[in-house]
C-alpha positions as CSV (number, residue, x, y, z in Angstrom):
1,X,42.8,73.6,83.5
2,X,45.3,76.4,82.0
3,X,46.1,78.9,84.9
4,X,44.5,81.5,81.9
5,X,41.7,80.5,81.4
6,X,40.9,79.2,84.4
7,X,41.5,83.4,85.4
8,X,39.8,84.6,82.7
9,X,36.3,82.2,83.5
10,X,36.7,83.1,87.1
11,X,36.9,87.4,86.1
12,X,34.0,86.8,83.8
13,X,31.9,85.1,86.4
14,X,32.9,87.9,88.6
15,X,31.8,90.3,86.5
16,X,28.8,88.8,85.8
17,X,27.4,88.6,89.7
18,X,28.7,92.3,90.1
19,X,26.4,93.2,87.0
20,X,23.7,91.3,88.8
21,X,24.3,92.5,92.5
22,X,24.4,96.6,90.8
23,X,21.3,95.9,88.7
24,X,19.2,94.0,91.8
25,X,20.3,97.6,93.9
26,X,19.9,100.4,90.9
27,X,22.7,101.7,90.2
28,X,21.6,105.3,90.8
29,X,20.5,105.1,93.8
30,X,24.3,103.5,94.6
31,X,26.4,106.1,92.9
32,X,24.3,108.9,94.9
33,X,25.0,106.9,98.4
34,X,28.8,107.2,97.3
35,X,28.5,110.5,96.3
36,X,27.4,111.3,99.7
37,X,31.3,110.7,100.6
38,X,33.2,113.3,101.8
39,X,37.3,113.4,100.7
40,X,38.2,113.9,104.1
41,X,36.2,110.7,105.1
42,X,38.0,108.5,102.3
43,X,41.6,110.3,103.3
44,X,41.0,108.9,106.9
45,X,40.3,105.7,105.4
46,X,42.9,105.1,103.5
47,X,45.5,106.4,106.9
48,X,43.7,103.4,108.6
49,X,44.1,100.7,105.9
50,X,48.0,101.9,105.7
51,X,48.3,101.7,109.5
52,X,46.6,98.1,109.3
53,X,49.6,97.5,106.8
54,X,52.4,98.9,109.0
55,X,51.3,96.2,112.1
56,X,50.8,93.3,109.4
57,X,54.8,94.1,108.4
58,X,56.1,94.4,111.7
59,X,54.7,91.2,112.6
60,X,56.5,89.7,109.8
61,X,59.5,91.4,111.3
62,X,59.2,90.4,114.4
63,X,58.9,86.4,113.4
64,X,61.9,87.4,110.8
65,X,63.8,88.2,113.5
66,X,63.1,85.6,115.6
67,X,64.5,83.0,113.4
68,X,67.8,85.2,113.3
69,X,66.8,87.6,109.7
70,X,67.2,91.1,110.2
71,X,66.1,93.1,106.9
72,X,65.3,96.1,106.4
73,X,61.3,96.9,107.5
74,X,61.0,98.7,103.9
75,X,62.0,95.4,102.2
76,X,59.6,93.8,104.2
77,X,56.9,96.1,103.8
78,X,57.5,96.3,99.8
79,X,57.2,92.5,99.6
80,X,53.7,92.4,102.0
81,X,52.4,95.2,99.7
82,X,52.9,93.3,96.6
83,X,52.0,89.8,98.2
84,X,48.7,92.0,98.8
85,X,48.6,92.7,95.6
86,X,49.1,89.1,94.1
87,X,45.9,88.1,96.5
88,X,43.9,91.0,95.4
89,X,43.7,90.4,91.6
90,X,44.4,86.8,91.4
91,X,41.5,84.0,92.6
92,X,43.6,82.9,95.5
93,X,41.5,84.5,98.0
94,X,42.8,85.2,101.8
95,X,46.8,83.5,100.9
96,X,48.3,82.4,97.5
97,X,50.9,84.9,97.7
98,X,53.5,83.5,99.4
99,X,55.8,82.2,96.5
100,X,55.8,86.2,95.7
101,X,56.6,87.4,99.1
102,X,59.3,85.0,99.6
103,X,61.1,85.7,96.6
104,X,61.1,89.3,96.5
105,X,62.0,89.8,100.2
106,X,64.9,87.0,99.2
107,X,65.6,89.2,96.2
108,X,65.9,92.7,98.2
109,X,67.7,91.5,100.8
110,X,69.6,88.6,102.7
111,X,67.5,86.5,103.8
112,X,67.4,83.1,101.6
113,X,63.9,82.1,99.8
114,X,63.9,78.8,101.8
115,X,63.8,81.0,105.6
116,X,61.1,83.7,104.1
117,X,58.9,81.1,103.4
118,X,59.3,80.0,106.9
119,X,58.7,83.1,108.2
120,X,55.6,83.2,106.2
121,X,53.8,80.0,107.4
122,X,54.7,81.0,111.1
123,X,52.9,84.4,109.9
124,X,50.1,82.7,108.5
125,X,49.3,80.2,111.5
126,X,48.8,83.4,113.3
127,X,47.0,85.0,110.6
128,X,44.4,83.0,109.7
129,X,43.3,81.9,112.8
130,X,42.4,85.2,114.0
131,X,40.2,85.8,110.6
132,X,38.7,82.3,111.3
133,X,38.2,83.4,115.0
134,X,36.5,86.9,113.6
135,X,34.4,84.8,110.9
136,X,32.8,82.3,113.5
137,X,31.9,85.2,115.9
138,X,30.0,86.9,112.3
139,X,28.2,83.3,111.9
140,X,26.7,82.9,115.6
141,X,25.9,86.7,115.4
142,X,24.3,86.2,112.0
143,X,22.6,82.8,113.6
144,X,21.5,84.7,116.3
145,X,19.2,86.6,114.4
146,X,16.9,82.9,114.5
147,X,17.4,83.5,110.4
148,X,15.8,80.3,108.4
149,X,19.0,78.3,107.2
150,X,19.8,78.8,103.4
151,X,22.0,77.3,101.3
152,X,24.9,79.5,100.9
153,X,24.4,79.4,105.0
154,X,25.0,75.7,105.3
155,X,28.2,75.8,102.5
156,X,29.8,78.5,105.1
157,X,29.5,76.8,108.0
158,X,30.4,73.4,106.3
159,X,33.2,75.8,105.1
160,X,34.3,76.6,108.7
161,X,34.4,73.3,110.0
162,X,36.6,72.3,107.5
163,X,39.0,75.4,107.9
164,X,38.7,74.1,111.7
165,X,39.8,70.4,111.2
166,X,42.8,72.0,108.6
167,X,44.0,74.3,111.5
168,X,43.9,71.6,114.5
169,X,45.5,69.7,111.7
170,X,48.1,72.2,111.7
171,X,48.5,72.6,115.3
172,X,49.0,68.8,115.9
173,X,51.4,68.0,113.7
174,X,53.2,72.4,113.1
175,X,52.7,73.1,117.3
176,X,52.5,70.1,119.4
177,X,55.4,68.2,120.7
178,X,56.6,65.5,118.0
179,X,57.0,62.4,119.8
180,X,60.5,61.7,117.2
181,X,62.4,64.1,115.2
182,X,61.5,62.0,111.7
183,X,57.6,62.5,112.7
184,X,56.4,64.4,108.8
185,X,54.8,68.0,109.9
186,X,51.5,69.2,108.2
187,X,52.9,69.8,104.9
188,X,54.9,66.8,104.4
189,X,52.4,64.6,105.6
190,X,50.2,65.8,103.0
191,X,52.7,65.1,100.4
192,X,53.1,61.8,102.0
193,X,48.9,60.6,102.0
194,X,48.2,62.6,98.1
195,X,51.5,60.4,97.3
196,X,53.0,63.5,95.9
197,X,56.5,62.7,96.0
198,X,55.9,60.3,93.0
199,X,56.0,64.0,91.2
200,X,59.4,64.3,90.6
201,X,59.8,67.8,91.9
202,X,58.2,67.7,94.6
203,X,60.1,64.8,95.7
204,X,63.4,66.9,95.1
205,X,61.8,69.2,97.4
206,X,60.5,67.2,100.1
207,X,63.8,67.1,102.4
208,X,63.6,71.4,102.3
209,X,60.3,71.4,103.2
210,X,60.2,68.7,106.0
211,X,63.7,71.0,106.8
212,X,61.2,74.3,106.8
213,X,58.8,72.9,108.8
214,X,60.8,71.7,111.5
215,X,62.0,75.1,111.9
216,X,58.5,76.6,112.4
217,X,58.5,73.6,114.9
218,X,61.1,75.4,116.7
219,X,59.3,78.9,116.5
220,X,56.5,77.1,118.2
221,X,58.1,75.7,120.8
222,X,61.0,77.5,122.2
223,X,59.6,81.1,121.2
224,X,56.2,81.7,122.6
225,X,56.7,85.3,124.0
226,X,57.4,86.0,120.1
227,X,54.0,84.3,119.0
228,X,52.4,86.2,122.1
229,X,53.4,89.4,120.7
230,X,52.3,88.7,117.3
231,X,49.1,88.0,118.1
232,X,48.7,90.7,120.0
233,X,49.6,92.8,116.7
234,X,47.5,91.2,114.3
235,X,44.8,92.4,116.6
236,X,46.4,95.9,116.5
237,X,46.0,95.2,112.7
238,X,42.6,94.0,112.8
239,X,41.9,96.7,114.6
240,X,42.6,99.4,112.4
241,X,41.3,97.4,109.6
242,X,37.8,97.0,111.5
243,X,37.6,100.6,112.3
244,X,38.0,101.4,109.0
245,X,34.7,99.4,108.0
246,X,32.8,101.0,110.8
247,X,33.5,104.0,110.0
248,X,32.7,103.4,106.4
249,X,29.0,102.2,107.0
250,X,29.0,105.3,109.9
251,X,29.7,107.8,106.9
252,X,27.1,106.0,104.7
253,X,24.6,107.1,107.6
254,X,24.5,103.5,109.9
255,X,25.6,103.1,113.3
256,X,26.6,99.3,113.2
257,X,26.3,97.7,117.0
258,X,28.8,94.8,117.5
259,X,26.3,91.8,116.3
260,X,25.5,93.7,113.3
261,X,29.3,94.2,112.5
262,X,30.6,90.8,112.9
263,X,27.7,89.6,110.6
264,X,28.9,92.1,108.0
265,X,32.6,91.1,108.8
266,X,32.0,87.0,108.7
267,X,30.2,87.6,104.7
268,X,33.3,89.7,104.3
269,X,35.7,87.1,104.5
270,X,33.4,84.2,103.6
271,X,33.3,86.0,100.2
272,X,37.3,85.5,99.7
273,X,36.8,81.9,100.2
274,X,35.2,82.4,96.3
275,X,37.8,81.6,93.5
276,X,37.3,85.0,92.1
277,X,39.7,87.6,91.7
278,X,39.3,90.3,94.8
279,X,36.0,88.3,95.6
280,X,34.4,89.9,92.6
281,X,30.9,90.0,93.1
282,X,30.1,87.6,95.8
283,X,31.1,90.7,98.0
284,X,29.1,93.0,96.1
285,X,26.2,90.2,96.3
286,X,26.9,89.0,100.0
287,X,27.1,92.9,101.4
288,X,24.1,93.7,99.7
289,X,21.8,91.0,101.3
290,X,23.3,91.2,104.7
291,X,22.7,94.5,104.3
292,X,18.9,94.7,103.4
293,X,19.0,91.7,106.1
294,X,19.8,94.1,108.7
295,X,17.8,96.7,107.4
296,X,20.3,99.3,106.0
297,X,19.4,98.8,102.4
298,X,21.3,96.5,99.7
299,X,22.5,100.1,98.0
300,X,24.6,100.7,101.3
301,X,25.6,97.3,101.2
302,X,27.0,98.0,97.4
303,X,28.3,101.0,98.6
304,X,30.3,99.6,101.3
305,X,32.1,97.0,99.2
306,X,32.9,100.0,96.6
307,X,34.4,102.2,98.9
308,X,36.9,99.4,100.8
309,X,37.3,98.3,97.1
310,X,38.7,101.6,96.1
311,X,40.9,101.7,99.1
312,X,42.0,98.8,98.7
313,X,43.0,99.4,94.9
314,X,44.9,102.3,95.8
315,X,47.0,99.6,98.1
316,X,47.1,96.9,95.4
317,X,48.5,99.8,92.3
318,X,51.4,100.5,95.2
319,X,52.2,97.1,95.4
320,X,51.9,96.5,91.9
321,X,54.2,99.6,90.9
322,X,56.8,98.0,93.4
323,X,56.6,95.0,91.7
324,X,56.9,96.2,88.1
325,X,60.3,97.9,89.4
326,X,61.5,94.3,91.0
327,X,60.8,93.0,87.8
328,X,62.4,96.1,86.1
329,X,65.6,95.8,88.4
330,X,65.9,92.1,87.6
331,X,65.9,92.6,83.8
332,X,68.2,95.2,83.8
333,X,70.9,93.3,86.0
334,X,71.0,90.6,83.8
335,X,71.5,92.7,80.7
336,X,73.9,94.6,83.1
337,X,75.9,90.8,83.2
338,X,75.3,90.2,80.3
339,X,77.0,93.2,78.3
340,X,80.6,92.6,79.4
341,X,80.3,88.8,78.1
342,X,78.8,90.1,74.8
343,X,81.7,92.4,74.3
344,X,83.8,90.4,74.9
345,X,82.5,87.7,72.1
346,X,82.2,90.2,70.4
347,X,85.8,91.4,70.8
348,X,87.2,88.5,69.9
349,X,84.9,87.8,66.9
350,X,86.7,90.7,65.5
351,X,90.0,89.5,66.4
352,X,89.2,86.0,64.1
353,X,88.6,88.7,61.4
């Protein structure tokens, strides 16, 4: 399918269960919940979501530096804000971003596009995990409630068994020992069962990426202190990130105990696994039933998901406006290259006169 319309069906479906999650709620009696905000409250916020941002770059940095890059933590941060971005408004969900981040850290600094992307998958093994970690905690606190099993409940926790088999997957053939150095790692091995190096470009690409991977091989084993600290950050991250939330239901009036947070946290990230753009709707729809559910009401619910939305927008224009200058900068160099061979064609056009 067309990478347009494909979009454009998944914005409109989006659209469509926001309309139906707002009109199920009212949207008055959401708009006054909101209302109830204070600007202080959303200023704090939006310190906490940033802070959550600064850890997520300096773990990049760390693993950057760890295979021997050293660029500048604005670069990096610029590039993680407009990956963000990327994630936010396309329906690629939790990743997707990483051709982006890769080539615009490349592209504002030293580092070459082939040991970003390196960098990234070592970032996202430790990443993605933790969310995964976060999400099954959400599903046995949610199960814990002795709730009936539904449909959507079954499809997540089919969901999370799959994402479990990908990442031991991952481990066995990214993390643990290869018994020889031409065994394929997790993404050549894929190429190698789809039979995708029959695609011609992928096949021109296979030696870097059996190259890439056997460099995150060497991350894993021979710098574990670096992965220790990592992990340590992206809970600092997480951290941040989760107070944010709590705090966000606390100013809607709630206090959240820690079963009824991770249940609100697992339909959180459950609803990025939906090829919408910024989980459109299925986070307005999954907040406001796990929010009735718990007995807060389905307008707090709504409410909720606005408010991180609008944080979270605020984050996205950033990273946006940095990448609209990227773009900017690249269009003007090559006009700035160019010029002197136009004038110079030009030049000697006149001279044939």
């Amino acid at each position: 399918m067309n990478r347009f319309v494909f979009f454009s069906v998944s914005l409109l479906v989006g659209f469509l269960l926001f309309a139906a999650a707002i009109e199920n709620i009212g949207a008055a009696k959401i708009i006054e919940t909101i209302l109830a905000f204070k600007l202080w409250q959303f200023v704090l916020l939006l310190a906490l979501n940033g802070i959550s941002f600064l850890f997520s770059a300096f773990r990049w940095k760390i693993i950057l530096n760890a295979i021997g890059e050293f660029p500048p933590f604005k670069k990096i941060l610029a590039a993680r804000m407009v990956g963000n971005s990327v994630n936010y408004l396309t329906p690629s969900g939790l990743a997707g971003s990483e051709f982006f981040k890769a080539i615009v850290l490349s592209r504002e600094s030293n580092v070459s596009a082939g040991r970003a992307f390196t960098s990234i998958v070592v970032d996202g093994a430790i990443y993605l995990p933790t969310i995964l970690l976060f999400v099954i905690v959400g599903i046995f606190s949610i199960v814990s409630y002795n709730v009936a099993p539904t449909r959507g409940m079954v499809l997540s926790e089919l969901a999370i068994v799959f994402l479990i088999l990908i990442f031991y997957l991952f481990y066995a053939k990214m993390i643990k020992p290869r018994k020889n150095l031409k065994e394929k790692g997790f993404f050549t091995f894929f190429i190698g069962l789809l039979r995708l190096n029959r695609i011609s470009a992928i096949n021109k690409l296979e030696g870097k990426i059996f190259k890439m991977e056997t460099e995150v091989r060497d991350i894993f084993s021979r710098q574990r202190s670096v992965l220790l600290y990592s992990f340590l950050i992206t809970l600092a991250e997480f951290g941040f990130l989760f107070l944010s939330y709590w705090l966000t239901v606390w100013f809607l009036g709630f206090t959240l105990g820690l079963k009824m947070f991770f249940s609100i946290i697992a339909i959180l990230y459950l609803s990025y696994l939906l090829p919408l753009p910024g989980a459109l709707g299925g986070m307005e729809l999954g907040q406001s039933f796990a929010f009735a559910f718990l007995g807060l009401g389905g307008a707090a619910g709504i409410a909720f998901t606005l408010i991180t939305r609008i944080v979270s927008l605020i984050y996205v224009a950033i990273g946006i406006a940095y990448l609209s200058y990227f773009e900017a900068k690249i269009i003007s160099q090559k006009i700035l290259e160019f010029l002197p061979q136009a004038a110079q064609n030009i030049r000697d056009l006149l001279k044939g006169l």
